[in-house]
VEXDREN-2710 file (C-alpha; in Angstrom, 1 decimal):
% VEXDREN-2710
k/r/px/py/pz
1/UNK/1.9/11.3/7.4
2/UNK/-0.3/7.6/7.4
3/UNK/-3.9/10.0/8.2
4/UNK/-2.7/12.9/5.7
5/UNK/-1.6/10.0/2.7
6/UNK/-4.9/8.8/2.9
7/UNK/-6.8/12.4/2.7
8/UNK/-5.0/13.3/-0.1
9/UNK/-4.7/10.2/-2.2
10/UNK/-8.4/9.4/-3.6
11/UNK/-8.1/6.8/-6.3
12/UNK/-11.8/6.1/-6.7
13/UNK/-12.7/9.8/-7.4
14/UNK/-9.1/9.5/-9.8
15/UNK/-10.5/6.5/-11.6
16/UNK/-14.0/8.2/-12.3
17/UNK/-12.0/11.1/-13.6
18/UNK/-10.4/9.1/-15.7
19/UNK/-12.3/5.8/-16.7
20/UNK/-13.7/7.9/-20.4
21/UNK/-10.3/9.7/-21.1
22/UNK/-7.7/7.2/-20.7
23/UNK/-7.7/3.2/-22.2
24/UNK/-8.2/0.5/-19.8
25/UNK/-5.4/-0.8/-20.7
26/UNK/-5.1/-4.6/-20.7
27/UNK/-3.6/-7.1/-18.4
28/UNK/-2.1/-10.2/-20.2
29/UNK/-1.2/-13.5/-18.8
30/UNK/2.5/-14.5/-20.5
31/UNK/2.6/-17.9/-20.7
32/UNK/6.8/-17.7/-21.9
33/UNK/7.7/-15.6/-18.7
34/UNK/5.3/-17.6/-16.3
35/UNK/6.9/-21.1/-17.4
36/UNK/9.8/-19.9/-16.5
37/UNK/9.5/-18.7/-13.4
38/UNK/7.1/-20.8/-12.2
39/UNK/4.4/-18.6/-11.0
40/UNK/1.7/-16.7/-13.5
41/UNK/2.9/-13.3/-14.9
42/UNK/0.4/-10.8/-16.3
43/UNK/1.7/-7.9/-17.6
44/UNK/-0.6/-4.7/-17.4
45/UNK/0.2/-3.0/-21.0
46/UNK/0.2/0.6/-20.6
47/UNK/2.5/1.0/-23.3
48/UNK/-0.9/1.0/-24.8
49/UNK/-2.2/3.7/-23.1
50/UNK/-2.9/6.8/-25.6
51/UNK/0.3/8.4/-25.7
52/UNK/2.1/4.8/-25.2
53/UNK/2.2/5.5/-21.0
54/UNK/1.0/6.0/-17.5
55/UNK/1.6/9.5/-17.4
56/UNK/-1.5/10.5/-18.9
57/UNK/-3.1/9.5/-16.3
58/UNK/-1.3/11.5/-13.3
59/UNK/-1.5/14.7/-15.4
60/UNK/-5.2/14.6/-16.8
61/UNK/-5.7/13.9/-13.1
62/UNK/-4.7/17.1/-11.4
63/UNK/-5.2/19.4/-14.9
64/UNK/-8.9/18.3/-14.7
65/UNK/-9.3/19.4/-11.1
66/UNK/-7.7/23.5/-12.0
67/UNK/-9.7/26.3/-11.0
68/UNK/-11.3/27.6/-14.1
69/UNK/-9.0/30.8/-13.3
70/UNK/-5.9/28.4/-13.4
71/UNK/-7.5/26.7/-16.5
72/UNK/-7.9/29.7/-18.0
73/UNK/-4.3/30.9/-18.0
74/UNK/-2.5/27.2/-18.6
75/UNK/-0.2/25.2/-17.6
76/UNK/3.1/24.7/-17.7
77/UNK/5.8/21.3/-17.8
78/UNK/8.9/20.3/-18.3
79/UNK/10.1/16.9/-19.9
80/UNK/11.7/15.2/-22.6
81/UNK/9.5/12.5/-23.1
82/UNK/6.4/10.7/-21.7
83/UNK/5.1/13.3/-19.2
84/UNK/4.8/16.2/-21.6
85/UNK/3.0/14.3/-23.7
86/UNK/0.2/13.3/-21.3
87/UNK/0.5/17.3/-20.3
88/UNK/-0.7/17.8/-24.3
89/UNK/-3.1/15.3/-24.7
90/UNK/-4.8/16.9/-21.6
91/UNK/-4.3/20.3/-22.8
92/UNK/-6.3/19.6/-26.3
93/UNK/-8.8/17.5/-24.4
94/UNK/-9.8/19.9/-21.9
95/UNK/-9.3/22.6/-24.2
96/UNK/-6.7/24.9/-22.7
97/UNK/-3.2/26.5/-23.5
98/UNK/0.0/24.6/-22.5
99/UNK/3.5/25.7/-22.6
100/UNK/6.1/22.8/-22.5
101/UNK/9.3/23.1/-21.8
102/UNK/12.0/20.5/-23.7
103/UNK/15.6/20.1/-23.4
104/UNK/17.5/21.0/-27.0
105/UNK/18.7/17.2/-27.1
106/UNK/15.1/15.7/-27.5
107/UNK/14.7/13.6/-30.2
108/UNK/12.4/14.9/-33.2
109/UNK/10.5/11.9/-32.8
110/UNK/9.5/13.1/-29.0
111/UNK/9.1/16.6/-30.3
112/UNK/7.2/15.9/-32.9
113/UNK/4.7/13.5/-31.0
114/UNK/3.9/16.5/-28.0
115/UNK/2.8/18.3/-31.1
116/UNK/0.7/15.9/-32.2
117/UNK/-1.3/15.5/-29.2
118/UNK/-1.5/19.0/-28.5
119/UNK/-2.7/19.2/-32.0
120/UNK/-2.5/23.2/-31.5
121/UNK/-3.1/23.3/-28.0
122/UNK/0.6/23.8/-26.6
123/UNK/3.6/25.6/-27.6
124/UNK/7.1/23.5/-27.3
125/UNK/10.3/25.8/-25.7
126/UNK/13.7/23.9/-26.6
127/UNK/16.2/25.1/-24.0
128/UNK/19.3/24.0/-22.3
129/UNK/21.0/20.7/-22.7
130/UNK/20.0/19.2/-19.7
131/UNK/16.4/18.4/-18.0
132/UNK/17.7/20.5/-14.6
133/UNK/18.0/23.3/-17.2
134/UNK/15.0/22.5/-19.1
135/UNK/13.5/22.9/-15.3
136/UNK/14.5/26.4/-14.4
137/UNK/13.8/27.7/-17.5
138/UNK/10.3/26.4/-16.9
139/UNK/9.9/27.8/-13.0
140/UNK/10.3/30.7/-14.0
141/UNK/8.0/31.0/-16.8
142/UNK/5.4/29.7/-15.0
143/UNK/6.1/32.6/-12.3
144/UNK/6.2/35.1/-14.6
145/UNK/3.1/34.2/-16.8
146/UNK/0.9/33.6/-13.8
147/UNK/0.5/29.6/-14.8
148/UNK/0.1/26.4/-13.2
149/UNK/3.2/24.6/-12.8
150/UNK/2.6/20.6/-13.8
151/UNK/5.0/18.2/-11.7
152/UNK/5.9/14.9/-13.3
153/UNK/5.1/12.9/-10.0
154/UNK/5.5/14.7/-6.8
155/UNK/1.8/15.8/-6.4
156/UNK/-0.9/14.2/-4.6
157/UNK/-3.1/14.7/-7.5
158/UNK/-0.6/13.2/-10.1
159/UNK/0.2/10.2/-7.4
160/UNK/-3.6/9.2/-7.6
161/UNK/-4.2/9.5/-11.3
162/UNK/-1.2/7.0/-11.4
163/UNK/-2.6/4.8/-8.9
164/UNK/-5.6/3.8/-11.4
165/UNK/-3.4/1.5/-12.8
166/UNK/-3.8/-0.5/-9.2
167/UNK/-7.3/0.1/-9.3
168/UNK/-7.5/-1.8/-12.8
169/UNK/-5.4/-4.0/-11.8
170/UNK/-7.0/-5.2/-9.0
171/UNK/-10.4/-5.0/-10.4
172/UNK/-9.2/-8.1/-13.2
173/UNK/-7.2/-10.1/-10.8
174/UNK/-8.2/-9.4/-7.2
175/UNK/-6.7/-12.1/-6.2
176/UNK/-3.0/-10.6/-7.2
177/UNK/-0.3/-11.8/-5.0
178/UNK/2.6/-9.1/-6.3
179/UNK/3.3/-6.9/-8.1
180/UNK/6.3/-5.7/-9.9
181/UNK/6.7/-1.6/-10.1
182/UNK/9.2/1.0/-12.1
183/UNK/10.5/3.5/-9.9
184/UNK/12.1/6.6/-11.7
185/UNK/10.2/9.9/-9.8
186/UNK/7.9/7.0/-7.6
187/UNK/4.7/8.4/-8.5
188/UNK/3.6/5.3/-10.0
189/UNK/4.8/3.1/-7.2
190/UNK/3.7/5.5/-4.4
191/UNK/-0.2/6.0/-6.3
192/UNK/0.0/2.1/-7.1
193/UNK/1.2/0.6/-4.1
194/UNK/-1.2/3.0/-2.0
195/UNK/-4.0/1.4/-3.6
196/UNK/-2.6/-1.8/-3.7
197/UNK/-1.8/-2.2/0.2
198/UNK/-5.3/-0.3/0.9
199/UNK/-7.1/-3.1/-0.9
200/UNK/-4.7/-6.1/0.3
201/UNK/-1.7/-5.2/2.7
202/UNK/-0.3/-8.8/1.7
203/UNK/0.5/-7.8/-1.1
204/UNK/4.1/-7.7/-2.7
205/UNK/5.1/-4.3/-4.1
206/UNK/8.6/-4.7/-5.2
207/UNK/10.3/-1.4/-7.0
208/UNK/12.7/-1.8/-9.7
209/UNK/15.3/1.0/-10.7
210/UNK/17.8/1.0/-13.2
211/UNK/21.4/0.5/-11.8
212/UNK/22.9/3.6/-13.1
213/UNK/19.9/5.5/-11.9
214/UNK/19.1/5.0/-8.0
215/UNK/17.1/7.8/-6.7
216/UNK/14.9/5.5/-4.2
217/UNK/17.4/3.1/-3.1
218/UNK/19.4/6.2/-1.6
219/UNK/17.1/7.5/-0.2
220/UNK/15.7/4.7/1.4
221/UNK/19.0/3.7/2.7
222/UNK/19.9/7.7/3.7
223/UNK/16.3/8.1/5.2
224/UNK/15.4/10.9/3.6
225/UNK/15.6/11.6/-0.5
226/UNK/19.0/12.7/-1.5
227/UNK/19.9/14.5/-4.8
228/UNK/22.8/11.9/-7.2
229/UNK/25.5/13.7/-7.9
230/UNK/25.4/12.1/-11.7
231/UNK/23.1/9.2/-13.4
232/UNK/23.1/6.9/-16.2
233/UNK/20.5/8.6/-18.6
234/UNK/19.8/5.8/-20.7
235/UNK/16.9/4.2/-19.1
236/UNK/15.4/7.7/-20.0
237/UNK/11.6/7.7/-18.2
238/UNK/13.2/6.2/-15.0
239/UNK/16.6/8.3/-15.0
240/UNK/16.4/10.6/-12.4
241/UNK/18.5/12.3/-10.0
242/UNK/16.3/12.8/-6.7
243/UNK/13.2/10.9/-6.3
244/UNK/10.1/13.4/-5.1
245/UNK/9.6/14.0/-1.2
246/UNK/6.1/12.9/-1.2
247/UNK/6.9/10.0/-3.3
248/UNK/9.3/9.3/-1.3
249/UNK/7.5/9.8/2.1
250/UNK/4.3/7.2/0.9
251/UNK/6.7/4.5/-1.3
252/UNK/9.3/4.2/1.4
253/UNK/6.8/2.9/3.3
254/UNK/4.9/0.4/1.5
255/UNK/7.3/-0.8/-1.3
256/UNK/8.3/-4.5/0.6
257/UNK/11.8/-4.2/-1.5
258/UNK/14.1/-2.2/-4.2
259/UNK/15.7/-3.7/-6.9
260/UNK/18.2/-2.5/-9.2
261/UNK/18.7/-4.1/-12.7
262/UNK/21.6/-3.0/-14.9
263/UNK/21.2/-1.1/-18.1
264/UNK/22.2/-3.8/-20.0
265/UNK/20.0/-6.4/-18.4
266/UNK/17.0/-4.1/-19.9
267/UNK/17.7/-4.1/-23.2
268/UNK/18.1/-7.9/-23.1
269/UNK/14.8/-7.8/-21.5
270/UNK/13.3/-5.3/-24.1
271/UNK/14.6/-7.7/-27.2
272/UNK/13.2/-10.2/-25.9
273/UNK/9.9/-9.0/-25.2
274/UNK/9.9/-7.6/-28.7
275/UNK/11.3/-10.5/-30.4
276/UNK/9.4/-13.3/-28.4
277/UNK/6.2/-11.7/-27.4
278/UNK/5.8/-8.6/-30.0
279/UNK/5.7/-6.4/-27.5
280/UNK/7.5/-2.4/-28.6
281/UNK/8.6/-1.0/-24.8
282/UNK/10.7/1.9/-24.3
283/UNK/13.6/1.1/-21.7
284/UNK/11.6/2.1/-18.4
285/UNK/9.1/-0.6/-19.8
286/UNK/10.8/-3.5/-19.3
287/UNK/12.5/-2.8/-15.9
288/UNK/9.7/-5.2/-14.5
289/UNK/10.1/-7.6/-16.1
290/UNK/13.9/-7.4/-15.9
291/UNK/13.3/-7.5/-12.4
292/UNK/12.2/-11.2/-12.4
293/UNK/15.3/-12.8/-12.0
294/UNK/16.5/-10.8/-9.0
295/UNK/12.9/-11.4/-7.3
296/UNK/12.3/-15.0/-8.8
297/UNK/12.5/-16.6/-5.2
298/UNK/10.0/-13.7/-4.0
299/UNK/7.4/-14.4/-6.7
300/UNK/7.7/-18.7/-7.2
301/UNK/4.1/-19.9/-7.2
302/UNK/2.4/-16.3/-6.8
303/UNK/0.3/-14.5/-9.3
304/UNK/2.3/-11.8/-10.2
305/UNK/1.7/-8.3/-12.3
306/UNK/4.9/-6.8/-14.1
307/UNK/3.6/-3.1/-15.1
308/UNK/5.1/-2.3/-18.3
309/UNK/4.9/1.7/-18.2
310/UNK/5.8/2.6/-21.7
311/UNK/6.4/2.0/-25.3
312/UNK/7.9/4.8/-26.6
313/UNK/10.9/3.8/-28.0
314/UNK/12.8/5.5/-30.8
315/UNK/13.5/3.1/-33.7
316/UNK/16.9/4.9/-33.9
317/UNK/17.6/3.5/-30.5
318/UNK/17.8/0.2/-31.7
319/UNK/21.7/-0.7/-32.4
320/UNK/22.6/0.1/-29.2
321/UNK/20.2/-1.8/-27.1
322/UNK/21.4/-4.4/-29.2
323/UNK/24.7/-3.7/-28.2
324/UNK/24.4/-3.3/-24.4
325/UNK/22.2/-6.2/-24.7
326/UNK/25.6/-8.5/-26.0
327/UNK/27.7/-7.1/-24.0
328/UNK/26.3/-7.5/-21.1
329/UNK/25.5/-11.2/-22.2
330/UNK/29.2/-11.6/-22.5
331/UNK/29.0/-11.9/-26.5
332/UNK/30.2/-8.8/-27.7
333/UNK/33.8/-8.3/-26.6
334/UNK/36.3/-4.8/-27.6
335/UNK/39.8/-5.3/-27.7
336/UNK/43.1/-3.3/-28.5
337/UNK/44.8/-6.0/-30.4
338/UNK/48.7/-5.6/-31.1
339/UNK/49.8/-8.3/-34.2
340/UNK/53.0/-9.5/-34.5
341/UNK/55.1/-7.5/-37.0
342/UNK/55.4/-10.6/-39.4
343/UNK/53.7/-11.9/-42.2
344/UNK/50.3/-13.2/-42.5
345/UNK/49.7/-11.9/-39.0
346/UNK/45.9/-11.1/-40.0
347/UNK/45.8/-14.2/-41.4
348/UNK/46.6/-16.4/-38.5
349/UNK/44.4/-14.5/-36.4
350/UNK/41.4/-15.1/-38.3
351/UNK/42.5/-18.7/-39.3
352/UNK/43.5/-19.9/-36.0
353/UNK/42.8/-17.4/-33.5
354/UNK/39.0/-16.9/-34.0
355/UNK/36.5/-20.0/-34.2
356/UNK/34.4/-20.6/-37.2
357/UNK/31.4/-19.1/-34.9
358/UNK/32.9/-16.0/-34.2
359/UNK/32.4/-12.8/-35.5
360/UNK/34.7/-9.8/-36.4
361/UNK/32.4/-6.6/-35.8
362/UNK/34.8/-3.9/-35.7
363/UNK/37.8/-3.4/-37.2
364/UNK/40.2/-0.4/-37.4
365/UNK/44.0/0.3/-36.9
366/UNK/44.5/2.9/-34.1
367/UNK/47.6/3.9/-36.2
368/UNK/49.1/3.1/-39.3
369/UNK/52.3/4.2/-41.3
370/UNK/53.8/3.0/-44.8
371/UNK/56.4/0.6/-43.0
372/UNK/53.7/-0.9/-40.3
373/UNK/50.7/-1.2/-38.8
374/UNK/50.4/0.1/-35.1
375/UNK/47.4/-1.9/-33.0
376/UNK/43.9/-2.2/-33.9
377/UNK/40.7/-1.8/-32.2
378/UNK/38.9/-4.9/-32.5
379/UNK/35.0/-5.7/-32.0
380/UNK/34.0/-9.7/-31.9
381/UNK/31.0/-11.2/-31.0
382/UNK/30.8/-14.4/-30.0
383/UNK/27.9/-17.3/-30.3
384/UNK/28.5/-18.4/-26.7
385/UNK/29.9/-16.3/-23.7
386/UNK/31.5/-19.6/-23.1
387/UNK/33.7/-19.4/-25.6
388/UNK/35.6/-15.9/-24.6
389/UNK/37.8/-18.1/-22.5
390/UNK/38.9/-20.1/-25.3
391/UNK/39.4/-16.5/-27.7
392/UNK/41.4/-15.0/-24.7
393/UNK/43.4/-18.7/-24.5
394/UNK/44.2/-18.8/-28.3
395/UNK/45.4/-14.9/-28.7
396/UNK/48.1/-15.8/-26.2
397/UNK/49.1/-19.2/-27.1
398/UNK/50.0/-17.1/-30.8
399/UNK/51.5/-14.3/-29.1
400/UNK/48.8/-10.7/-29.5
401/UNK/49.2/-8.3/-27.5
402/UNK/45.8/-7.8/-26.1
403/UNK/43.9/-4.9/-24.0
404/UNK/40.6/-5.8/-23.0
405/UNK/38.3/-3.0/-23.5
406/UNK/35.0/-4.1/-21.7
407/UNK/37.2/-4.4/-18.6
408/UNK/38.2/-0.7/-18.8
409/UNK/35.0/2.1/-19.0
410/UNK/36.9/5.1/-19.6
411/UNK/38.7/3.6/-22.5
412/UNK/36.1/1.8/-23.8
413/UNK/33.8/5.0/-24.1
414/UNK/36.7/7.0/-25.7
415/UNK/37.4/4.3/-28.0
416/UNK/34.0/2.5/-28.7
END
């Protein structure tokens, strides 16, 4: 596998391809995150790329390289986000047809920017309500239309278009110590860390997934890549159920370490970022620096890369990485509250139950009739996690009935 990886993986011809097509995209020393970790942190922006990721890069990579046969009859993809948008800028660049296939769920927005860099280029198929639909639908279009298939990651030629990203980043800090990689399909981690360790094999690659999403930490721990029976979706560009067999084959081998971050650790990270640093990433572009906490000890003292891989994040997306943000802080808290059938009831809870720096959220009765007022599902969000002790303390010492929704998923997502 080492002698055949290193045939078919050829960066420098990649980066040639690539170097007056895609942005060099910066790489920024954060002095906020490097303070407190104490190390330097650079983050290499490709959320800046053209279409706002990496993925250009992979699929202008192997597109460019088609027979004129194959570029003559077009290509074919399927995604619901960042790689069919590189698949359409590369289609209008190199001036060829593209078909791309897109589950019925995608957002407008998403929709509506594969058209635009297409720009007349590519038709858009809407079909199914999953990507493994979206999928089949696409296979066999591309079979009976005599096209070229496009994979999001699992081709040599699509690895080493990703793996210009190592090559830039090596070529402004050669003396990098580690770097911090995404791992949804592993085409960027197996095309960056390729480089990477071909250049310097002291250096740290450390993979991050998202918890609810681990396609590379199974397989790494089965041996062999394994399909998830389900997946947490929200981490969209990183959400996958079975990492690619080459991918897995040439990451497996050189990542040092795999990470997994929860969902809710992201969207802290990604307010932050945008708040602190105004810096727009799309959930998959902040799992690096998400990572930082769980690899702090790994990276104290090191310069260290965090690869942001994207920024396109839907505005509408916004309340609820807010919301998973706080409540995986601890300061947004869901209860079934029962009040005491007596008078000023409400009014003791919010006089004497709830400190003058909480916040009621979310309030509705459950059920209601003319005579009483059954429970109530209760949102509060708190300045402190500290203070949910005290909150929990005070509803009993006055005598609510209290469920606690965070501590139960299935009624929490039925309710909330």
């Amino acid at each position: 596998m080492e002698t055949e990886t290193k045939v078919q993986l050829d960066f420098e011809s990649a980066y040639q391809r690539l170097k007056d097509v895609v942005n060099r995209t910066p790489l920024q020393y954060n002095q906020r995150l490097s303070e407190r970790y104490g190390c330097e942190i650079y983050l290499k922006r490709e959320d800046l790329q053209i279409v706002r990721s990496y993925k250009l890069r992979g699929a202008y990579n192997m597109i460019s390289q088609l027979g004129a046969d194959k570029l003559t009859n077009g290509v074919v993809c399927a995604s619901a986000g960042n790689h069919a948008q590189g698949v359409a800028y590369s289609c209008k660049k190199l001036g060829i047809k593209g078909v791309i296939f897109m589950p019925e769920i995608t957002p407008k927005q998403k929709v509506k920017q594969t058209e635009m860099f297409g720009n007349g280029n590519i038709q858009i198929v809407l079909t199914g309500d999953t990507f493994d639909d979206c999928l089949r639908e696409a296979l066999a279009y591309t079979e009976a239309h005599g096209m070229t298939f496009i994979p999001p990651f699992d081709d040599y030629r699509v690895i080493s278009g990703q793996g210009t990203v190592g090559v830039e980043i090596m070529q402004d800090l050669p003396d990098v110590e580690a770097v911090i990689v995404p791992v949804g399909g592993g085409g960027l981690a197996a095309g960056t860390g390729s480089y990477l360790k071909q250049q310097n094999p002291n250096i740290l690659v450390l993979g991050v997934e998202p918890e609810g999403a681990p396609s590379m930490v199974e397989a790494m721990r089965m041996g062999q890549p394994v399909t998830l029976d389900k997946i947490n979706r929200f981490v969209d560009g990183a959400a996958v159920k079975r990492i690619g067999q080459l991918t897995y084959e040439i990451g497996s081998k050189l990542l040092d370490d795999m990470q997994l971050v929860p969902e809710g650790k992201v969207c802290t990270s990604i307010l932050k970022l945008y708040n602190e640093d105004a810096i727009v990433v799309e959930p998959a572009g902040a799992l690096s620096v998400a990572a930082l906490d769980v690899y702090k000890d790994r990276i104290k003292g090191k310069k260290v890369v965090c690869i942001i891989s994207g920024g396109n994040n839907d505005i509408d997306r916004m309340q609820e990485i807010k919301e998973k943000s706080l409540l995986y802080e601890g300061l947004k808290h869901y209860f079934i509250i029962t009040f005491p059938q007596r008078p000023g009831a409400l009014k003791l809870f919010v006089n004497s139950v709830l400190s003058p720096t909480d916040d009621i959220t979310r309030f509705e009765f459950i059920k209601k009739t003319e005579r009483e007022s059954g429970p109530a599902l209760v949102g509060i969000e708190l300045k402190s996690a500290d203070d949910y002790k005290g909150l929990l303390q005070r509803m009993h010492a006055h005598r609510f009935g209290i469920k606690v929704l965070n501590e139960d998923p299935t009624l929490f997502e039925y309710l909330v």
